[in-house]
C-alpha positions as CSV (number, residue, x, y, z in Angstrom):
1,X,-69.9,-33.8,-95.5
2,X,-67.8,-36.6,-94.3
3,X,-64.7,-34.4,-94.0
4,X,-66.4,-31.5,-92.5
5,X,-67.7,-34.4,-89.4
6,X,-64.3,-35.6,-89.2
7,X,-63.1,-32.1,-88.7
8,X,-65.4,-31.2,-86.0
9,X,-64.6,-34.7,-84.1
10,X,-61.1,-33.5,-84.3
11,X,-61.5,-29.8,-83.2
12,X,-63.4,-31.2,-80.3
13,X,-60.5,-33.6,-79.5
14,X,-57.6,-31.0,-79.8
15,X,-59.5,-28.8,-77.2
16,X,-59.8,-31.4,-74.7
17,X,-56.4,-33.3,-75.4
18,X,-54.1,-30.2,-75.8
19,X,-56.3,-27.5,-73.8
20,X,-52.9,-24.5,-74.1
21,X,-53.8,-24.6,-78.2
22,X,-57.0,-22.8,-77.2
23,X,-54.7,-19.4,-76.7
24,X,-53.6,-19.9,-80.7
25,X,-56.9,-18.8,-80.4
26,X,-56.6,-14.6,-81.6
27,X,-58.4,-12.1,-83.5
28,X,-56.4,-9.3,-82.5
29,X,-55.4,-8.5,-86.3
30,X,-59.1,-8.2,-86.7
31,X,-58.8,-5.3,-84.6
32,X,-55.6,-3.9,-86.2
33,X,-57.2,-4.7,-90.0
34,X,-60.9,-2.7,-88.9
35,X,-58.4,0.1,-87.4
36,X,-56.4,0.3,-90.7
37,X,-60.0,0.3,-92.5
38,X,-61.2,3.3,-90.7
39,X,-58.1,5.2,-90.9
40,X,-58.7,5.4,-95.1
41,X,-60.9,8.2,-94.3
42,X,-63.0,9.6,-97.3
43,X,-64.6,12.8,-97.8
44,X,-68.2,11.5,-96.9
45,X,-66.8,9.3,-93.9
46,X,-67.6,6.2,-95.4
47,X,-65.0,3.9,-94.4
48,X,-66.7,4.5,-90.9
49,X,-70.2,3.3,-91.8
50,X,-71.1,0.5,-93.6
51,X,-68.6,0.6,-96.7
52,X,-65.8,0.2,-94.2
53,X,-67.9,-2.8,-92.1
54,X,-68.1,-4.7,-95.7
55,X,-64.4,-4.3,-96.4
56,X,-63.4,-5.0,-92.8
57,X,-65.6,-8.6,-93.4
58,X,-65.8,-8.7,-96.9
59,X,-61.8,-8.9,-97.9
60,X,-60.7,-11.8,-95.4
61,X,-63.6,-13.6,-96.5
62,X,-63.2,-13.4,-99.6
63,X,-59.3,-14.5,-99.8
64,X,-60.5,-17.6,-97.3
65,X,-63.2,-18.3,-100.1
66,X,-60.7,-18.2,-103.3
67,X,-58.2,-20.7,-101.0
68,X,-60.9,-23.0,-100.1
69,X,-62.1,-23.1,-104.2
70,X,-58.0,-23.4,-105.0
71,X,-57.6,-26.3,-103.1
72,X,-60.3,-28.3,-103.6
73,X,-59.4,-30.4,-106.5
74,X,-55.7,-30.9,-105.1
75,X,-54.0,-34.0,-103.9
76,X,-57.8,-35.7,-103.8
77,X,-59.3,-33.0,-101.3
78,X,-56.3,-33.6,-98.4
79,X,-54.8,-29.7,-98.3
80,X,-58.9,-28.5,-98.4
81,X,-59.5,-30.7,-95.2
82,X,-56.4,-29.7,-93.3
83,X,-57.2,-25.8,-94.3
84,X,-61.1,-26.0,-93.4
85,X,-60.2,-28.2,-90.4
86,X,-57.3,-25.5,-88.9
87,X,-60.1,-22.6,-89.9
88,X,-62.4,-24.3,-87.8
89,X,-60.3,-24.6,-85.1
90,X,-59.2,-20.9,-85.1
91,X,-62.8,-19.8,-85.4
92,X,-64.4,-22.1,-82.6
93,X,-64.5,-20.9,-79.1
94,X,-62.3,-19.2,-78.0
95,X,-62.2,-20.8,-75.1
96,X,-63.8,-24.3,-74.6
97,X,-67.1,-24.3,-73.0
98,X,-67.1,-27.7,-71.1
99,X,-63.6,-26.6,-69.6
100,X,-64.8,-23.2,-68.5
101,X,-68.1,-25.0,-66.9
102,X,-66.0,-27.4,-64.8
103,X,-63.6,-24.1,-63.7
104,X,-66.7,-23.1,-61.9
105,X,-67.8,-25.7,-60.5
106,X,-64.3,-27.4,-59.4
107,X,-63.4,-24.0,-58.2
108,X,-61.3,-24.1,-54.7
109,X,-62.4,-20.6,-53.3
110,X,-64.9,-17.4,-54.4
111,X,-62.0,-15.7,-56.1
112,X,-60.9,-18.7,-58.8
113,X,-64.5,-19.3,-59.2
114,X,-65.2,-15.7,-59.8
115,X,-62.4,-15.8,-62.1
116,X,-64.0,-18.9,-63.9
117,X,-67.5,-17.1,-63.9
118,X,-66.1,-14.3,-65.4
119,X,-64.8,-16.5,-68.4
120,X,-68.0,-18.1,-69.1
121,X,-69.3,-14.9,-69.8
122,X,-66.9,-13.2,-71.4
123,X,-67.6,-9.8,-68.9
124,X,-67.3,-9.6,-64.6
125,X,-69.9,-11.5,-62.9
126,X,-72.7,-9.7,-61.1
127,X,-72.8,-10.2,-57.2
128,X,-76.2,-12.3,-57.8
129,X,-76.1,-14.4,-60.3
130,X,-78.4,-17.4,-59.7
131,X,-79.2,-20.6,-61.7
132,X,-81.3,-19.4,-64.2
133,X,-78.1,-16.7,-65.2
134,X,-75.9,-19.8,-65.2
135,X,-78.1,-21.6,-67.6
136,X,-78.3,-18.6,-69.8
137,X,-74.6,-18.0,-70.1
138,X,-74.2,-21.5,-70.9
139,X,-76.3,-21.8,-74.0
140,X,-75.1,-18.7,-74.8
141,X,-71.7,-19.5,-74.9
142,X,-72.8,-22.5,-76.8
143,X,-74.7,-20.9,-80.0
144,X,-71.8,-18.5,-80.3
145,X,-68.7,-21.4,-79.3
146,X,-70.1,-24.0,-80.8
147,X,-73.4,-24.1,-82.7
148,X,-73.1,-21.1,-84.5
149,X,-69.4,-21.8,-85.8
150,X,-70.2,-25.4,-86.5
151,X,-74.2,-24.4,-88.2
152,X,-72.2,-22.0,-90.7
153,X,-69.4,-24.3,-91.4
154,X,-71.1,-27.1,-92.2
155,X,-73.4,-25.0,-94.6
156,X,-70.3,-23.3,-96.0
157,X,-66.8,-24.7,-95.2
158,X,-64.1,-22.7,-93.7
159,X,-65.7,-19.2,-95.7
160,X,-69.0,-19.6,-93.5
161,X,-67.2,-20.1,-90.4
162,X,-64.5,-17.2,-90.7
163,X,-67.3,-14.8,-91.4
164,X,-69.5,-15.9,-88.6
165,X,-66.5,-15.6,-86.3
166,X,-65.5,-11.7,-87.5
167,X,-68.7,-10.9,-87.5
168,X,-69.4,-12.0,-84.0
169,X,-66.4,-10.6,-82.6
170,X,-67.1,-7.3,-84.3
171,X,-71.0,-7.2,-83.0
172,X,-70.1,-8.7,-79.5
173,X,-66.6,-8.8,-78.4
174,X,-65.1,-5.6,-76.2
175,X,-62.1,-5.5,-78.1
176,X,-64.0,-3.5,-80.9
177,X,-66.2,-1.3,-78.5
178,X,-63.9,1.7,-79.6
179,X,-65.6,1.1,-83.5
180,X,-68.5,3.3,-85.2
181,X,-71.5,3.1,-83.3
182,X,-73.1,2.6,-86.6
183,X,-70.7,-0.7,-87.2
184,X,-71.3,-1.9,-84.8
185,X,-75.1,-1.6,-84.6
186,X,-75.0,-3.4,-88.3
187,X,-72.8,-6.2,-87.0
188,X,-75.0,-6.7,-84.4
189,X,-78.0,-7.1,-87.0
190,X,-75.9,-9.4,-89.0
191,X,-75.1,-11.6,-86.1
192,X,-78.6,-11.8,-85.2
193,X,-79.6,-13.2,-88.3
194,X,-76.8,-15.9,-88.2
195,X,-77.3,-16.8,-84.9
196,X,-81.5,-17.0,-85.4
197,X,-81.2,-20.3,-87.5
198,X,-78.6,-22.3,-85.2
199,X,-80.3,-21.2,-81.9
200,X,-84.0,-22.5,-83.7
201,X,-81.6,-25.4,-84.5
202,X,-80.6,-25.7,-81.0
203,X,-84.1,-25.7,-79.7
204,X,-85.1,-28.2,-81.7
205,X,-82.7,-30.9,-80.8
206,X,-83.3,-29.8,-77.2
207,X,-86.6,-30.1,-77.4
208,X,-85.7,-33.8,-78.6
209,X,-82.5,-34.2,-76.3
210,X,-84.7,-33.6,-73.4
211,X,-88.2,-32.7,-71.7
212,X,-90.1,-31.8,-75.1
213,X,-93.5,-30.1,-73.5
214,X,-91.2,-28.0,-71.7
215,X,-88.8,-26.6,-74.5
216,X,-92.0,-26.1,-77.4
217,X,-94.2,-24.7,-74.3
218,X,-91.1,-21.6,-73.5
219,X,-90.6,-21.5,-77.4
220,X,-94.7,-21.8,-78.3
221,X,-94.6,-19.1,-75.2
222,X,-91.9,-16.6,-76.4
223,X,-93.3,-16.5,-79.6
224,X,-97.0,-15.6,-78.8
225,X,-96.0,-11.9,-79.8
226,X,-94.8,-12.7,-83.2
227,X,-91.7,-14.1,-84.5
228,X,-88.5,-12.1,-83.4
229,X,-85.1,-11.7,-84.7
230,X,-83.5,-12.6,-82.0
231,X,-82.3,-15.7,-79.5
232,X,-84.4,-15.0,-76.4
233,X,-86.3,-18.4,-77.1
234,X,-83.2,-19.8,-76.4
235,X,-82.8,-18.9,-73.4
236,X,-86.5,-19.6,-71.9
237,X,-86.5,-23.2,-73.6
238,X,-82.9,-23.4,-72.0
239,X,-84.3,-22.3,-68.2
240,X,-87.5,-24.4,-68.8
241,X,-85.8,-27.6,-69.5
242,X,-83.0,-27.6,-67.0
243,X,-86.2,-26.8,-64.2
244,X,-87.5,-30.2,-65.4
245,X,-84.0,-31.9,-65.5
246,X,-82.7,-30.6,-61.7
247,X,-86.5,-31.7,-60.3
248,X,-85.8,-34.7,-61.3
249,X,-82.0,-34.9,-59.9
250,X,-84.0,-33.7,-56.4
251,X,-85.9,-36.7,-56.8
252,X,-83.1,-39.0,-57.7
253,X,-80.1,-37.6,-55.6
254,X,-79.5,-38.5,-51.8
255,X,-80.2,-35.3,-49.7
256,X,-77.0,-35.4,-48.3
257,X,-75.8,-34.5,-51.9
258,X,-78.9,-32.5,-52.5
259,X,-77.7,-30.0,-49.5
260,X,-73.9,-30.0,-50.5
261,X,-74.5,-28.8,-54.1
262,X,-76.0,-25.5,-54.5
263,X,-79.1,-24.9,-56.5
264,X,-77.5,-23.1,-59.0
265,X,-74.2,-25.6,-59.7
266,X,-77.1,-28.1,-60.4
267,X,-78.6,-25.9,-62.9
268,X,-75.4,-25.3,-64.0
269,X,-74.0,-29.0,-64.3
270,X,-77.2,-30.0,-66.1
271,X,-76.9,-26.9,-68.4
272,X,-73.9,-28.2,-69.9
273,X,-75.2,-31.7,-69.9
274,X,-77.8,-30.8,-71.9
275,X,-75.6,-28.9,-74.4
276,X,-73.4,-32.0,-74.7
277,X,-76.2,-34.1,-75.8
278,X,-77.7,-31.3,-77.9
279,X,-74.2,-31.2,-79.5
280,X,-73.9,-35.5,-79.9
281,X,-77.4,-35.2,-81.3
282,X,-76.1,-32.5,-84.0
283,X,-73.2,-34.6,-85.3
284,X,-75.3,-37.6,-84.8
285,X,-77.9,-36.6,-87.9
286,X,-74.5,-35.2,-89.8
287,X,-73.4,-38.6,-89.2
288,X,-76.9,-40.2,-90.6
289,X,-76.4,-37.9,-93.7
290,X,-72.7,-39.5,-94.8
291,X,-74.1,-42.8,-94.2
292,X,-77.0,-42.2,-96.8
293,X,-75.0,-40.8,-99.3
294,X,-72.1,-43.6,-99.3
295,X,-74.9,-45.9,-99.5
């Protein structure tokens, strides 16, 4: 557990520190390897329905599990840290979240700040996007950039974070809109159920991180019908807690900065605030647990 904290301090740092290591960043040969998959057609079509989504996430998986069990006992655990640490690094993002937020905001004119909209999330920004849709993207782009990648790594090492990552670009990332329909409906269910436990996760330490009535009303709220596989609670504890957190800026702020920022870069700004803490709060109990057990 130590390690695995230590790794995540450092991927955080190389992000911010050396920001041009984010474009080492590539799935492409996830593309190429599904392609190649498909293309060893069978009679019954298989390799194009779920036999062929199990190989295409199955067999990198798999050689990423037998390294990580290969080196674990060498040189006292040091090639196991730098391996899980570099798969980490490859599998979070792509791009940094914080850096993309501040694009936005810091933008000089409507075209870079379109530009910077557009990579938050990950598609061309509608004409009218308000606060609340800032809020939303930024939580998220922080289950899938960070929470998700760090929930499954943490429970799993470098295996659980490389098949979070394939799966989530297969389910959710253009590059494989040409696959299946039927593959891709599957690795949509199969993020889904990854993403349901970090985004309950990420609730919870919001709820904690900030106005706690407001986050456990939205969730209490969303969940009236029943429980759901999917992350929509998310998103109406995310919009409920950052109306509590930009009241309270109106209250605290001059007006003069009040009417120079616009309702939604407020939202925004205390969107990713919020994630940051949520994030500090995370390793912050990680932490707790490597104190307990070297005590």
């Amino acid at each position: 557990m130590s390690a695995a904290l230590i790794a995540v301090v450092l991927v955080l740092l190389a992000g911010h520190v050396l920001p041009s290591l984010s474009g080492l960043r590539r799935f492409d040969g996830l593309v190429a390897w599904r392609r190649y998959i498909e293309g060893a057609s069978t009679p019954d079509g298989a390799m194009n329905g779920r036999l062929g989504l199990a190989l295409t996430i199955g067999l990198p998986v798999v050689f990423v599990a037998l390294l990580q069990l290969a080196l674990r006992q060498a040189l006292w655990g040091l090639p196991a840290f730098v391996f899980a640490t570099l798969v980490l690094f490859a599998c979070w993002g792509p791009r940094d979240l914080d850096l993309d937020v501040d694009a936005i905001v810091d933008a000089p004119d409507a075209e870079a700040r379109r530009v910077a909209t557009a990579h938050l999330l990950n598609a061309e920004p509608p004409a009218d996007l308000d606060g609340h849709a800032y809020v939303e993207a930024v939580f998220a782009g922080a289950l899938r950039r960070w929470f998700g990648p760090l929930l499954w790594f943490l429970l799993l090492g470098p295996t659980g974070v490389l098949a979070y990552r394939v799966i989530a670009q297969l389910g959710a990332d253009a590059a494989h809109a040409d696959a299946p329909a039927s593959q891709r409906e599957d690795a949509r269910w199969l993020l889904a159920m990854l993403d349901w436990p970090a985004a309950q996760l990420m609730t919870f330490a919001l709820a904690l991180a900030a106005n706690f009535d407001a986050v456990f009303t939205a969730w209490r709220e969303w969940h009236a019908g029943g429980m759901r596989l999917d992350t929509g609670f998310l998103a109406a504890a995310a919009r409920a807690s950052v109306d509590v957190e930009v009241a309270q800026d109106d209250t605290d702020l001059a007006e003069a900065e009040v009417a120079a920022s616009t309702p939604a870069f407020l939202e925004l700004r205390d969107a990713m605030s919020l994630v940051w803490r949520m994030l500090l709060l995370w390793l912050a109990v990680v932490a707790i647990f490597v104190i307990a057990r070297l005590l």
